[in-house]
N, C-alpha and C positions, 0 to 999 in steps of 0.2 A: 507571584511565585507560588506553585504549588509545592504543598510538602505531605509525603505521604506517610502515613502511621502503619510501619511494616507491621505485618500479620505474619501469623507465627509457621503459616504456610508460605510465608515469602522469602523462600532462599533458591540460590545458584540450583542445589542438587535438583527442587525439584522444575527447574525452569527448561532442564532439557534431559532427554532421554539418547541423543546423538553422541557416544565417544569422541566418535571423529571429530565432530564439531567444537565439545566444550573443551577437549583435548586441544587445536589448534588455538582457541582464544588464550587458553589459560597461557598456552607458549610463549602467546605474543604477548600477552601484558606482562608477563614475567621479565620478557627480553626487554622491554619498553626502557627498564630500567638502567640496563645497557647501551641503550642508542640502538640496538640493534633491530629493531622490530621493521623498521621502517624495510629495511634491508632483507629481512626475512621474508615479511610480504611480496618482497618485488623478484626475487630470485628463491628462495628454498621452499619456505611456507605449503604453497602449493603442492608439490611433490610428496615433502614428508608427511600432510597430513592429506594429502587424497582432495584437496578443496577446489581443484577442477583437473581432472585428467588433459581436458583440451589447452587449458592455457601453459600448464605445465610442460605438452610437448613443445613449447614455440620454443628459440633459441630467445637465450636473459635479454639479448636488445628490444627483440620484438614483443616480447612479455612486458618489459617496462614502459613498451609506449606504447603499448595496451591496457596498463595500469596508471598510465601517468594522468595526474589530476584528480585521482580517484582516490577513495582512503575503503576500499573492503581487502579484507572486515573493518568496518568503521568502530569506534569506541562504544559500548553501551552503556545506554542512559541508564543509572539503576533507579530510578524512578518509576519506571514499568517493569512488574513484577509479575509472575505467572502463577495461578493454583494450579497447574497442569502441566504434563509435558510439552515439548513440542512439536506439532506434528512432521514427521519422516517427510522429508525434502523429497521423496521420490512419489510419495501418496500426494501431498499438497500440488508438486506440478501436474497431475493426472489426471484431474478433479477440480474444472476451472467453468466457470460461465463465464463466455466472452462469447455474446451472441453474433457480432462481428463475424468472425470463422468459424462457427458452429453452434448449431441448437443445441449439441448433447455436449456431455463432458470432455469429449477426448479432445478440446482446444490442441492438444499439444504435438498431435499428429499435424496440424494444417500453418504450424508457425514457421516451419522453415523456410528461408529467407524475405521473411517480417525485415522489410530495411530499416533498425530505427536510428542510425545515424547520416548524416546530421538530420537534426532531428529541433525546431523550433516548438515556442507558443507564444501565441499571439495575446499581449493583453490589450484590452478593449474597455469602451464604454466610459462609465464617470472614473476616473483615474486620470492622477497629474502627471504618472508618465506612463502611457502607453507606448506599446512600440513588441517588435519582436525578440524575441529572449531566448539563444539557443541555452539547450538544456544542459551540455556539458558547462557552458560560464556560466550558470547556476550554483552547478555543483561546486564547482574550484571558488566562488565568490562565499555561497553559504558554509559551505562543508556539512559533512553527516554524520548522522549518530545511528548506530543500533536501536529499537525497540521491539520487545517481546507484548505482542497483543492479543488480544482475543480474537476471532473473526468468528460473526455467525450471519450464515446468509437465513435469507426467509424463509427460504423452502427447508429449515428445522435440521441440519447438519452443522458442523462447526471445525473449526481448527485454531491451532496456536501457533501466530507467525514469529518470526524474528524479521521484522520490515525493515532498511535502511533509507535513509531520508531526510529531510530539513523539514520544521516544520513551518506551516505557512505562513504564519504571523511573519517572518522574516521579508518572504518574499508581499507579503501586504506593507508593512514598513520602506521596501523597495522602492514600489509604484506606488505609492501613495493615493486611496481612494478619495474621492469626493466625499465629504459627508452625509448628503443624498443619495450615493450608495446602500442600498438596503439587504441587495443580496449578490453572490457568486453564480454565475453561470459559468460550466464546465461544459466543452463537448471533444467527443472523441473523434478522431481521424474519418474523415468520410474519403474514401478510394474503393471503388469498386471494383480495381484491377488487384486489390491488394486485400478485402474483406467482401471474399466469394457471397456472403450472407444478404450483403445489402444489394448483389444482384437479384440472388435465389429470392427472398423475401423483399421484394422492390417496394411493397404496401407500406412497412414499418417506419417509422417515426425516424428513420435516419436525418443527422447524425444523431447517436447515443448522447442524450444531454441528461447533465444533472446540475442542481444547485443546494445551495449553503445559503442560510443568512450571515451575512457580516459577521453576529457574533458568535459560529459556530466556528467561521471559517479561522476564526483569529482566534479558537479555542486552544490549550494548553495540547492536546490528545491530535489535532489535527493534520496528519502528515503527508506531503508531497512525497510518497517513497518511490526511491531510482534503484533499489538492490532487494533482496531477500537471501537469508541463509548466508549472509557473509560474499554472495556477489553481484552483480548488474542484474535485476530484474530479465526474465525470461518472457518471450513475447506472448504466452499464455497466462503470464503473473500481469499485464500491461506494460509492455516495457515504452520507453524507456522511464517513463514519468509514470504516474498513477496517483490518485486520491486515497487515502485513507484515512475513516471517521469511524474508528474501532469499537462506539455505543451505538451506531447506526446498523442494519442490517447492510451485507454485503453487497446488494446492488447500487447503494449511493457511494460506493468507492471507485468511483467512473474511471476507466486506463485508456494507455495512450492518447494522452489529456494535447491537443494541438491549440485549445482556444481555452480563455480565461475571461472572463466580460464581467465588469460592475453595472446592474442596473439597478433602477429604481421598482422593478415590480415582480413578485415573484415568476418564477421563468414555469414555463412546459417541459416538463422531463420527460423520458422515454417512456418509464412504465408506468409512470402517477398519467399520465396519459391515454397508454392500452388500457390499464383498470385504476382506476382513481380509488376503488371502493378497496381495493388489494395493496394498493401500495402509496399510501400514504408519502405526499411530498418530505414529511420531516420521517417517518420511519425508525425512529428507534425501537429496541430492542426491548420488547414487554411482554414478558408473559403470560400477562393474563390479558392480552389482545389477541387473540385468537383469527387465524388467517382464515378468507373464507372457505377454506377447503380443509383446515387442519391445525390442531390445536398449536401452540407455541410453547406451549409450559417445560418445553424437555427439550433438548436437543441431542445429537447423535455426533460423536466427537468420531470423526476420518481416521481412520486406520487403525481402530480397536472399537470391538464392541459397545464401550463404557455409552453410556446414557447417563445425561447429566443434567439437571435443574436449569432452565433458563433464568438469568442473569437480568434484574431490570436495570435498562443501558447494558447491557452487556457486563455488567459487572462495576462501571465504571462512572456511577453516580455522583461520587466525592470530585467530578473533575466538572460533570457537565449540568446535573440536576440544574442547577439555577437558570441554567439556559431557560426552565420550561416554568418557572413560577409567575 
């Protein structure tokens, strides 16, 4: 069990800068109290606080079997805590590497009709139950929770998410690995009718693979996140599944995760592969590691000016540091 020693920069106010947003949570935990929240969610919620205009036009039956199985907004952990705002839900969609559909940022113009239901992952490898796993009985078997993170990719920019998700250890408890197990191999969806890139770019190391050692993956912080902002991950966020290792730099949060494999040796990832000297297989977040083209000591926080000290791990030492002794 972790336990954190809240810091006196660790409260609600400054964990989000979104009316809309902290306005709806605060609704529903309030109604919690009444029974009523569940109900909120599924028929008003939406409406009165603006938390998807699309799902709100559907008629209550079609909305709640749209929502059924699902808990967004899920509860938040208050265990994850923020020194910063969080970044504008309209900036963070805009502003995506998913080289998949796109070298540049605007992932989010090339997502429409991204099918990600139904939607499996395959686990593999030394594990006593492999087999395929659709990802909604995931969801409905683990349930999720909120968490407010840091995200900083390597190319020296940053944001602060609100991720929704289980974390992995649960689904490692599932399937149960072999103890010869030494590390997680992830890879992402390979469809060439469906990720224009890995026609355009046919050279690259498709699929997108990344890995974990064991005991990262089964770390406290490690989150298979299905939602952001309170709903279903968007297919420029990875929908419907995704990795997230919140001390790591942002490229080892591999999406649209279709394979899981336990092996014995550490795996070939995507870009520890194009440049081994640039992107180091474990990659966490250090500042005084200097990328070969540009320093790290600062980053640049998405939708305001602010410039901010990089974080060694990303801020979030007291969870993983021991990993690395």
């Amino acid at each position: 069990m972790f336990i954190k020693v809240k810091k006196a920069w660790d409260t609600e106010s400054s964990a989000t800068d979104e009316v809309i947003y902290r306005g709806r949570r605060e609704f529903l935990r309030k109604s919690a109290g009444y029974g009523i929240a569940a109900g909120v969610a599924l028929y008003g919620a939406d409406t009165l606080f603006g938390l998807s205009e699309a799902l709100a036009a559907l008629p209550v039956k079609e909305r709640k079997a749209a929502l059924s199985g699902y808990a967004y907004p899920a509860p938040r952990n208050p265990i994850f805590t923020l020194d910063r705002p969080l970044t504008d839900e309209t900036v963070a969609g805009r502003y995506n590497n998913f080289y998949e559909f796109s070298s540049r940022k605007n992932v989010y113009k090339y997502v429409d009709g991204f099918k990600t239901r139904p939607w499996t992952v395959k686990i593999s490898g030394l594990v006593r139950k492999p087999g395929v796993y659709d990802v909604e009985k995931l969801i409905k078997k683990f349930g999720v929770e909120e968490r407010l993170y840091r995200l900083r990719c390597v190319e020296a920019w940053a944001m602060a998410v609100p991720w929704t998700g289980f974390p992995m250890r649960k689904l490692l408890d599932m399937v149960e690995p072999e103890s010869s197990a030494k590390y997680v191999v992830f890879k992402t969806l390979y469809d060439r009718k469906v990720f224009r890139q890995q026609t355009i770019r046919f050279w690259l190391p498709w699929p997108y693979t990344e890995g974990l050692t064991m005991a990262e993956a089964a770390n406290e912080l490690t989150l298979l996140a299905t939602g952001i902002y309170g709903h279903e991950l968007p297919g420029q966020h990875g929908a419907p599944i995704r990795l997230v290792t919140p001390w790591k730099y942002g490229f080892k949060s591999i999406k649209s995760i279709v394979s899981i494999e336990f092996a014995e040796k550490q795996p070939p990832t995507f870009w520890n592969t194009l440049g081994p000297s640039e992107y180091a297989f474990t990659s966490n977040v250090d500042p005084e590691v200097p990328h070969p083209r540009w320093s790290q000591a600062t980053e640049r926080m998405l939708g305001s000016k602010e410039r901010r000290k990089t974080l060694k791990y990303n801020g979030y030492g007291e969870f993983v540091a021991g990993l690395y002794r």
